[in-house]
Structures are given as C-alpha cells and as structure tokens.
C-alpha positions, 0 to 999 in steps of 0.5 A: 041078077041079069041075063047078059052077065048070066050069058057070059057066066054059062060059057062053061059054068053047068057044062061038061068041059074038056078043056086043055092040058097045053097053055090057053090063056083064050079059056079065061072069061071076064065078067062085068062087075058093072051089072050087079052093082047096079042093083044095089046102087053102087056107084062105079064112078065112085065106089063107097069102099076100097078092097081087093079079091083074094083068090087061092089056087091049091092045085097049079101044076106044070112040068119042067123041061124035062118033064118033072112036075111040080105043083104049088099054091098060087095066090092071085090079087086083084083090086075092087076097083077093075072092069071085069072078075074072073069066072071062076071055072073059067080060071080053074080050066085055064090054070089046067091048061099048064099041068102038061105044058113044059117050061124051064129047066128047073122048077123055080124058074119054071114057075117065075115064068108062070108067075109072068104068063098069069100076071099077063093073062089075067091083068090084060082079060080083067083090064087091071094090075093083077098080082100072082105069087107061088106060095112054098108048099112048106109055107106056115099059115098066118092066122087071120081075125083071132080077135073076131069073136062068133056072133052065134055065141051073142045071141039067143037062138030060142028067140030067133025065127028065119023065115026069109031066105033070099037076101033080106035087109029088111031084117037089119035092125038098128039103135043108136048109142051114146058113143062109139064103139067097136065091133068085131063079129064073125059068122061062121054059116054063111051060104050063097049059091052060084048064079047059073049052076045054083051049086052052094058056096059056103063060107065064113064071113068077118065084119068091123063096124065102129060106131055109135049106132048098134047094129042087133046080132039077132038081126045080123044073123037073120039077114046073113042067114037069108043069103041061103038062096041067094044067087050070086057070084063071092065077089058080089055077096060081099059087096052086098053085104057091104052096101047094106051094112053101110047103109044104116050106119053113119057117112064116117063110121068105119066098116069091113066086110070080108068073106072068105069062102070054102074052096070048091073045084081047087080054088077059094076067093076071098073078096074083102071090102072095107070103107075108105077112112081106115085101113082094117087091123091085119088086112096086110096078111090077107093081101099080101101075095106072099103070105098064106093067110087063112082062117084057123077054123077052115082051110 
C-alpha cells in the first residue's frame, strides 16, 4: 500500500464526520486504482481480466416533494477498467446527504431523478460510465453460484497448520494433470481489513479455474487464509487474489474470482474479475442493475 492513496483514503476514513443531510455530491472521494496495482504488476495498460465492482446500498432515503420518504436499494456498477473507485465512506456520506433532500412529487419520479443525479456524480468523480438502478423493496433475490461447492468440505483441516497471515502466495501450490478440468470452489471465511482504519471486512469468496493444472485446496485455504491481516480496500483483495491465481495457471486457462463482501455501514461491494477468454456462467445476474443477486448463505 502507498502513503498517498492512504491521504486520499483518510479524508473521512477513522474520523468523526458530520456530513450533510442536503444533496453534496463534493462528499464523494476517488481513489486511484493505479498504485495497488502497481505492486502486483498489474498492467493498467493491459489489465489480464475484464470485471465490474458491484456496490449494494440498502438504505438510500429521500423525501418527495411533499415530504413523504421513501427508501430503496440502489445498486451501482461500475467497470474494472476506470481511473478511480469510490472510497466507500465517502459514497455512504454522500448517499446521506439525499435523506432530507426534496425532489419530485411522487416517489417514483423522485427516484428516476436520483437515479440521474448518481449516474452523473459518480460517472464524472470516477471518470467512467457508471450504472445505478433502484431495486423494489418487493424485489426476489436471484440465487448466485448454487453449484460452488465449499472448499472447507475438500480438505483435511487436522493436516492444515496457518502460521502466515499477511497475504502469502507462497503457500499456493500447484500440479499438473493430464487434462482439463473445471473447478468450482468457494470460501466462506474470507477476511481482509481496511487499509486506514484497519476495521475488518469479511466475506465469501468464489472462484472458477479451468485447467489442466490443480491448484491443492489445502493450499488454497492457506493462502485465502493469510488475508486475515491484510490491508486493502474490497476492490483490490479481489484483483490480488486474482493476479495471484493467474500466475500459476497457464496463459489460456479460464478463471474468475468474485468476492462478495459482508455489508458494513449500509453498503456491500462485490468486486468480480474473470480472464478474458470466457464469460463466467451466471455473472449476468450479478451485473445486472436490475437484478438483486446475492448469495444465499449471507445478505
């Protein structure tokens, strides 16, 4: 990590914040995603996946004209591939800053507003197309990765010993096999901390390889494992994970990595990244605006 995107990040990040409760769209604070990336020798020229970060806001509230509130999910999409991310206190203070803020005479048109004022605000701080959409309180939620199966019930946890837990992909270990095969895995005790707080996020985390190598989920867990200590923003764990997987596998192998991430303070982000030779089974319900997809485990 870098003392200057930890500057940026602390603008509100471990302080105590008034904020507004009347429309400030100057409340929202980009972050570099060139810095991190950097470390890992992720190219930003010629990033090695395509993806989006997914964000969940479960408490936007405005008023109507006349008063009357109304409060939604709003879900926010934006791609891998722009400048900046949101700092995520900053877009909590900044969604806050509509809960007294009056617009149209009804709630839906009141909220197709919003919906406009968000795209605006945040496509123009994170110098990207960003995609927003109220979800209806009624809305079903569309099951994500049933066929995952949990990498805890492949292993033999009396044989495993962790003893590293600052993210350490030295653990990962790897074998080659005749043929390719897929692999649908999840871990459910993923954990990573926030780079200037150090408050803990956890989450679960998903990932497809297809291959004829054969990463050892003992050695998966180990390393998953050793994120426990770990500071960095959602966004970033992700693309670390990512990096790393990538880097033992072969140049045409197909892999995805998503996280999705407990909510905190109101908001979510699930980052998804996946290699740019397929597109992943069922990502569509993920990155559809329209769609509340979650998995069925945690909310």
């Amino acid at each position: 990590m870098t003392d200057n995107t930890n500057e940026i990040a602390s603008k509100y990040l471990g302080k105590k914040v008034e904020g507004s409760d009347r429309y400030n769209p100057t409340l929202i604070v980009p972050i570099p995603r060139c810095e991190n990336r950097k470390q890992y020798n992720i190219d930003e020229k010629n990033l090695p996946f395509n993806g989006f970060d997914i964000w969940h806001a479960y408490e936007f509230s405005a008023l109507t004209q006349g008063g009357i509130p109304f409060t939604r999910l709003l879900k926010i999409k934006y791609p891998c591939d722009s400048k900046f991310i949101a700092e995520s206190k900053s877009l909590k203070l900044y969604l806050n800053s509509f809960n007294m803020t009056k617009f149209e005479e009804t709630a839906e048109k009141s909220l197709e507003i919003c919906r406009k004022i968000i795209e605006k605000d945040l496509s123009r701080n994170l110098q990207t197309t960003v995609q927003v959409y109220f979800i209806n309180n009624l809305a079903k939620r569309v099951e994500l990765f049933q066929n995952y199966q949990n990498i805890m019930e492949q292993i033999e946890e009396k044989n495993i010993v962790i003893d590293k837990f600052k993210e350490a992909p030295e653990y990962l270990e790897i074998e080659n096999t005749e043929n390719n095969k897929e692999y649908f895995l999840t871990f459910d005790s993923l954990r990573s901390n926030c780079r200037v707080t150090h408050q803990p996020d956890f989450g679960d985390v998903f990932i497809y390889y297809s291959s004829k190598k054969h990463i050892n989920e003992s050695s998966l867990v180990k390393y998953l494992t050793s994120f426990r200590t770990e500071y960095h923003f959602h966004e970033e764990c992700c693309e670390m994970i990512f990096k790393r997987l990538k880097d033992i596998l072969d140049n045409d192998d197909k892999l995805f990595v998503c996280a999705l991430y407990t909510r905190r303070g109101g908001i979510d982000i699930c980052p998804v990244r996946w290699t740019k030779n397929f597109i992943p089974k069922g990502i569509e319900n993920l990155i559809d605006v329209e769609k509340f997809a979650r998995h069925g485990v945690k909310q």
